[in-house]
C-alpha positions in Angstrom: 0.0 0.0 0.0 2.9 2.4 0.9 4.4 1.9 -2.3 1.4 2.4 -4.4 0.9 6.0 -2.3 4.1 7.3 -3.3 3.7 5.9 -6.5 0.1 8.3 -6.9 1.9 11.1 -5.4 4.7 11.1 -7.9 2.5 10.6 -10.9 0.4 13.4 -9.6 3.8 15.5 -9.3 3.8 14.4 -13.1 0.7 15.3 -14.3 0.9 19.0 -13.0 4.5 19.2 -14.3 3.1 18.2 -17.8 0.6 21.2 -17.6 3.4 23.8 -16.6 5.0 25.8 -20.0 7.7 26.2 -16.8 10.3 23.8 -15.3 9.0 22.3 -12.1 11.2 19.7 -10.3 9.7 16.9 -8.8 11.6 17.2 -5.4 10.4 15.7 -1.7 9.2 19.3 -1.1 6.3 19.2 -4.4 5.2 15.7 -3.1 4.9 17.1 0.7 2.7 20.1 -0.8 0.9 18.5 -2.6 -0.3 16.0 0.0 -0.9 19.6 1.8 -2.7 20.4 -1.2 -5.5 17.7 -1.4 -6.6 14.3 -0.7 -5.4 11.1 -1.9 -8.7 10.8 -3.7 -8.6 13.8 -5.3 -5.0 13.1 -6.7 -6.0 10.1 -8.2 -9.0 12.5 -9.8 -6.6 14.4 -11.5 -4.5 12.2 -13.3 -7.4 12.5 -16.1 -5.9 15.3 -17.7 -3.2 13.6 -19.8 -3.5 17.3 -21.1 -4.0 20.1 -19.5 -8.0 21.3 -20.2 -10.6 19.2 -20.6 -14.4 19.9 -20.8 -17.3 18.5 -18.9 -17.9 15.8 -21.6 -14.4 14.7 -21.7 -14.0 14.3 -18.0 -17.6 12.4 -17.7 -16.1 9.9 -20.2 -12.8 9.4 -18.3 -14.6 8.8 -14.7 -16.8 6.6 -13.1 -18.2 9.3 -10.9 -21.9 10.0 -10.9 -23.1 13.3 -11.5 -23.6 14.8 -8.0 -19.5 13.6 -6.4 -18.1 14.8 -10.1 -19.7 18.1 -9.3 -18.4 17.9 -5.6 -14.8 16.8 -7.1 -14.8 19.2 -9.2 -15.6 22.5 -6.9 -12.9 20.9 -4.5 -10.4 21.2 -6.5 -11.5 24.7 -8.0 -12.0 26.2 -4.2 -8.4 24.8 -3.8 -6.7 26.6 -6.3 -5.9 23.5 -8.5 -8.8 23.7 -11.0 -9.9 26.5 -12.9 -13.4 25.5 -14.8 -14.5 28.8 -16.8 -17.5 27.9 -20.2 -16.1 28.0 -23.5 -16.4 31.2 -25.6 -17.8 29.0 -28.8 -20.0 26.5 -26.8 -20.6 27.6 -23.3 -19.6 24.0 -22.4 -17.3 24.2 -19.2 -13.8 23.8 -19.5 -12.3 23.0 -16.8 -7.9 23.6 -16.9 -5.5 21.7 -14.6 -3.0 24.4 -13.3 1.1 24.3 -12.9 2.6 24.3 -9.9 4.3 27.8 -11.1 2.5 29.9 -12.3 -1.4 28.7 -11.2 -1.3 26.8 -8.2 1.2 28.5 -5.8 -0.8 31.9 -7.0 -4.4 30.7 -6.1 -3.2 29.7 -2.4 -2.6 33.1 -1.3 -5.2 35.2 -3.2 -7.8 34.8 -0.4 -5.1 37.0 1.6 -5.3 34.4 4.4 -3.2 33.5 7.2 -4.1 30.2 8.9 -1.8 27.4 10.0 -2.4 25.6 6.7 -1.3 28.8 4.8 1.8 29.3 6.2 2.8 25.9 6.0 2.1 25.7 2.5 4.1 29.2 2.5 7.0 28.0 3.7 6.8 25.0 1.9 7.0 26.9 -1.8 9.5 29.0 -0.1 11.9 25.6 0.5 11.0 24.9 -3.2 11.7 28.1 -4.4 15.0 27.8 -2.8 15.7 24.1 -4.2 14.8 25.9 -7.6 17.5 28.6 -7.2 20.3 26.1 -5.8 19.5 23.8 -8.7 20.1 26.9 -11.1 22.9 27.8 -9.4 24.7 24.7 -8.9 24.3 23.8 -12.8 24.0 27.4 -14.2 26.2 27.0 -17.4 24.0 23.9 -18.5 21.0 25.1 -17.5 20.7 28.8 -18.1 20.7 28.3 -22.1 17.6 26.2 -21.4 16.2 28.9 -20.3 15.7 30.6 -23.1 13.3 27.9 -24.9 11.3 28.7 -22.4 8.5 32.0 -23.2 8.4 35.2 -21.8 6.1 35.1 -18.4 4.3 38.6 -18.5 4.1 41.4 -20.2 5.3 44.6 -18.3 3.2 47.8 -19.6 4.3 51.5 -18.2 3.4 54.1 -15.7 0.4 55.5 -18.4 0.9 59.2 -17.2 4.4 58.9 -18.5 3.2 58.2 -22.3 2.6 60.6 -24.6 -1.5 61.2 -25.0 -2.4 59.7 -29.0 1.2 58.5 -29.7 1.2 57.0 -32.9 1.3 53.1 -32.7 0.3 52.5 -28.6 -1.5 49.4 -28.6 -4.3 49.1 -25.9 -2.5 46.3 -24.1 0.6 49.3 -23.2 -2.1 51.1 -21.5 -3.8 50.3 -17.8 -7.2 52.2 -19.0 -7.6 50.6 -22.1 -7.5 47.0 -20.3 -10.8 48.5 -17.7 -12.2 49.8 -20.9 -12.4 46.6 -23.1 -13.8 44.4 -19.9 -16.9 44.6 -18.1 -16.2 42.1 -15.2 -13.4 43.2 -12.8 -12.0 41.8 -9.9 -9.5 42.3 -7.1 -7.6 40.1 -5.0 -4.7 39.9 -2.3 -1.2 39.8 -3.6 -0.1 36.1 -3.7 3.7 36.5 -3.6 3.7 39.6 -0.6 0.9 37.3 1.6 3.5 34.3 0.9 6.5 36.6 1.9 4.5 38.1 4.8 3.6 34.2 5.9 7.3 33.2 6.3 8.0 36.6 8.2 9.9 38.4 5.2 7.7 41.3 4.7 7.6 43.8 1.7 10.7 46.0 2.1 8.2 48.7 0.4 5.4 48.3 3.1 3.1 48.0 -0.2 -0.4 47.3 -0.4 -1.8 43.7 -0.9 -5.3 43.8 -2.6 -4.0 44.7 -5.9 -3.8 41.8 -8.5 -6.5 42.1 -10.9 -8.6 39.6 -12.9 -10.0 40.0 -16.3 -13.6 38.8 -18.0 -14.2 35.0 -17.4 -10.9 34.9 -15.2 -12.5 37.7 -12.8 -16.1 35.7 -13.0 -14.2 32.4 -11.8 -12.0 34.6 -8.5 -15.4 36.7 -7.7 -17.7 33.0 -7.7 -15.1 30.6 -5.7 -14.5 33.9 -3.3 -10.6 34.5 -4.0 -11.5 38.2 -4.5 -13.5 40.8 -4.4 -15.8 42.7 -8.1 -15.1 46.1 -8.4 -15.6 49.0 -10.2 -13.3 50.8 -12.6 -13.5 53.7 -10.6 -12.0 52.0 -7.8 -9.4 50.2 -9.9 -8.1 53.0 -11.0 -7.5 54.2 -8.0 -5.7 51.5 -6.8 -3.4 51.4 -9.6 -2.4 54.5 -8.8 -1.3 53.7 -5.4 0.5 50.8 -6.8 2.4 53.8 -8.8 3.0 56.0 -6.2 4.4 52.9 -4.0 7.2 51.9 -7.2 4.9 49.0 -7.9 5.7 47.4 -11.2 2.5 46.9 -13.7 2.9 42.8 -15.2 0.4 41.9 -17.8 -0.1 37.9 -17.9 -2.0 37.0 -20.8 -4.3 33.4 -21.4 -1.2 30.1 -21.9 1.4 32.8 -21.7 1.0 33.8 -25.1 0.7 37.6 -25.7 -1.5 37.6 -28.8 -4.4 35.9 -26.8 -6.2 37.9 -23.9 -5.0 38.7 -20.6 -5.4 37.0 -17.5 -4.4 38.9 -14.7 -2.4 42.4 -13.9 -0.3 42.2 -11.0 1.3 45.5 -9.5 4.8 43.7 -8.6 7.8 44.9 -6.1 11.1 43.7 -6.9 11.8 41.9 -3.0 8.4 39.8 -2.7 6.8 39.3 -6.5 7.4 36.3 -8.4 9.4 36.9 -12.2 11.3 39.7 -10.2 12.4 37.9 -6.8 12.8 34.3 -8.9 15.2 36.4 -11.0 17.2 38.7 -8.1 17.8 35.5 -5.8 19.3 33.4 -9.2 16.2 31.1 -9.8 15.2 31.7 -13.0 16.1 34.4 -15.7 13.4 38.1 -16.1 11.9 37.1 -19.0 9.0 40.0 -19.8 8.0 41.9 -23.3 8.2 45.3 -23.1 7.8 48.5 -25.5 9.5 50.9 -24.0 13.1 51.7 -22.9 13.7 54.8 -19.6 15.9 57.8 -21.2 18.3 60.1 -18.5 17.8 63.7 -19.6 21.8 64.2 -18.2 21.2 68.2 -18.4 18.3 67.8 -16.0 19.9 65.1 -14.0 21.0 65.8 -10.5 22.8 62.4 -9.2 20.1 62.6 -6.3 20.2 58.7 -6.9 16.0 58.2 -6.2 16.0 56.3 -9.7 19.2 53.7 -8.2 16.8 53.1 -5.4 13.5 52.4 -7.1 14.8 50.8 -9.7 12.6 47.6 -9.7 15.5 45.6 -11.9 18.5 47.3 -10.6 19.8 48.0 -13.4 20.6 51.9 -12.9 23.5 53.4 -11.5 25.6 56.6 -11.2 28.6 58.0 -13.0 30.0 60.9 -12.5 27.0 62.0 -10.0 24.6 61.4 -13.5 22.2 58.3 -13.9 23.3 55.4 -16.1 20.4 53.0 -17.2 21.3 49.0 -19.1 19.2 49.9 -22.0 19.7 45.9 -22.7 18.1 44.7 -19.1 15.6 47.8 -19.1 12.0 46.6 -19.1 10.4 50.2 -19.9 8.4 49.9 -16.0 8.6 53.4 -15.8 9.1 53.5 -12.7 12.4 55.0 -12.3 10.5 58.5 -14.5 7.5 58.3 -12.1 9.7 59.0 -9.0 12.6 61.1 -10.4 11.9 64.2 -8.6 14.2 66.7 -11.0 11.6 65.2 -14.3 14.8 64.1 -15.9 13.8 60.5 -16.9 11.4 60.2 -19.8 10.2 57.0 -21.4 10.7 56.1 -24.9 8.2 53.8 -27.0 10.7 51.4 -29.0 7.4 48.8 -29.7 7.4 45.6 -28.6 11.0 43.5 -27.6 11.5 40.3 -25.9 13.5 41.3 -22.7 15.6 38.4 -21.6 17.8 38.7 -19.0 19.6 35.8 -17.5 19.8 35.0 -13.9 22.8 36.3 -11.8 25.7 33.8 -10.8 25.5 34.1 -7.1 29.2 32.7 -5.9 29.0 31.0 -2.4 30.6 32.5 0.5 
């Protein structure tokens, strides 16, 4: 019996790691969370999706469930961040999508904003895989970090939108925060996963930034607003709270359906550079910042002081000064727009260069 447990725990490892367009490694860590995650039962559930969506049909024919414990099955899994069922745009069938460890699952534990016993042990326990996923980098970095590349950009990082240029020629709506509350009707807000994880494991945000700030998008905000991981809300209201994310240095990061930027978006996350996902992955040596961007942060050296405000805020850390005048890596700038938003001399401007793949690999941390 032993053996066939750890045999279903490891093939449910599997199955997520199949669904992920991200390297997940099936460590003693993944197989403890997931046993954190859900029931033996419901692991055997899920080895159905030999891919990663299936509708309601499909899943009938692959179980011998009746209709009223496939229904309970199925909410289960949705309330625990492991299923996403949305209907289908062409048929109105329901879909229902198996999610990656990275990004999907870890995000929809922490979106409720949370903090019981179960949380933070399944906080710390991504935390310890995190940190298997960044000594694993590490410790094969010159095999591994061309791999990397294969992989597809995560987000999409659009600008501070005071900072461009009102009508300029070629701005596509998806470089523009009111354009996205525009084009969708259904809104919703929920908690920062990656600051509630940090905040869980006692490593707060170094920014003291807000939490309820990730926003969901049409069928995406219809599925957090009915299983209760956030909040509807208004575009009043949203505006407003991306402009607090502004004023705090928050990074905006679009993530579009399957990662793939021509299809809609997802989610928009307002992102700090010491808790967030892509950004902390990338500063601690897990994984290389990987983001599309179209636009690249100009110094205006006339107007420049050296006060150094843009060195600090810079989300990427990827500005520094010479000769008392700001420097930016036009190769590892992702156009955030942060750095222009806070300069207090106005000497920082933001240039529209259309969309580029930013890839920038992770750093070689050498041990001490």
């Amino acid at each position: 019996m032993a053996i066939n447990t750890e045999k279903l725990w490891y093939r449910t490892a599997r199955t997520i790691a199949k669904a992920s367009q991200m390297p997940v490694p099936i460590t003693d860590t993944v197989i403890e969370l997931l046993k954190v995650l859900m029931t033996e039962e419901q692991a055997q559930f899920i080895q159905i999706f030999k891919k990663p969506s299936l509708n309601i049909d499909q899943i009938k024919k692959a179980t011998d469930l009746d209709d009223s414990a496939l229904d309970q099955v199925l909410n289960e899994l949705m309330n625990q961040g492991i299923l996403v069922g949305v209907p289908s745009r062409t048929t109105g069938i329901m879909v229902y999508r198996l999610m990656p460890m990275w990004p999907g699952i870890f995000e929809y534990q922490f979106l409720r904003g949370t903090s019981t016993e179960k949380d933070k042990r399944k906080a710390h326990l991504f935390e310890q895989l995190f940190k298997e996923m960044r000594d694993g980098t590490q410790e094969n970095y010159d095999n591994i970090v061309g791999h990397f590349k294969q992989f597809p950009a995560i987000d999409r990082t659009i600008p501070v939108e005071t900072l461009i240029e009102p009508g300029s020629e070629g701005v596509m709506p998806y470089e523009e925060v009111t354009k996205f509350l525009e084009n969708y009707e259904d809104i919703a807000v929920a908690h920062c996963y990656c600051r509630q994880e940090k905040e869980l494991v006692g490593d707060k945000c170094k920014l003291n930034a807000p939490k309820e700030n990730c926003f969901f998008f049409d069928k995406s905000a219809q599925f957090i607003i009915n299983q209760n991981y956030g909040r509807r809300i208004n575009k009043e209201e949203a505006l407003k709270i991306f402009k607090e994310a502004e004023d705090y240095g928050l990074v905006h990061k679009v993530f579009h359906l399957n990662l793939d930027p021509n299809k809609g978006i997802e989610a928009i996350c307002n992102c700090c550079s010491c808790c967030c996902g892509p950004l902390q992955m990338y500063h601690t040596g897990a994984f290389p910042l990987h983001t599309i961007s179209s636009y690249l942060a100009k110094v205006n050296e006339d107007k420049c002081v050296g006060c150094g405000t843009c060195v600090q805020m810079c989300p990427v850390k990827i500005i520094i000064l010479e000769d008392t005048v700001a420097k930016i890596n036009k190769d590892k700038c992702i156009g955030c727009g942060v750095c222009a938003h806070h300069c207090p001399e106005e000497a920082i401007s933001l240039n529209r260069t259309g969309p580029r793949d930013v890839y920038i690999p992770p750093p070689k941390i050498n041990k001490m």
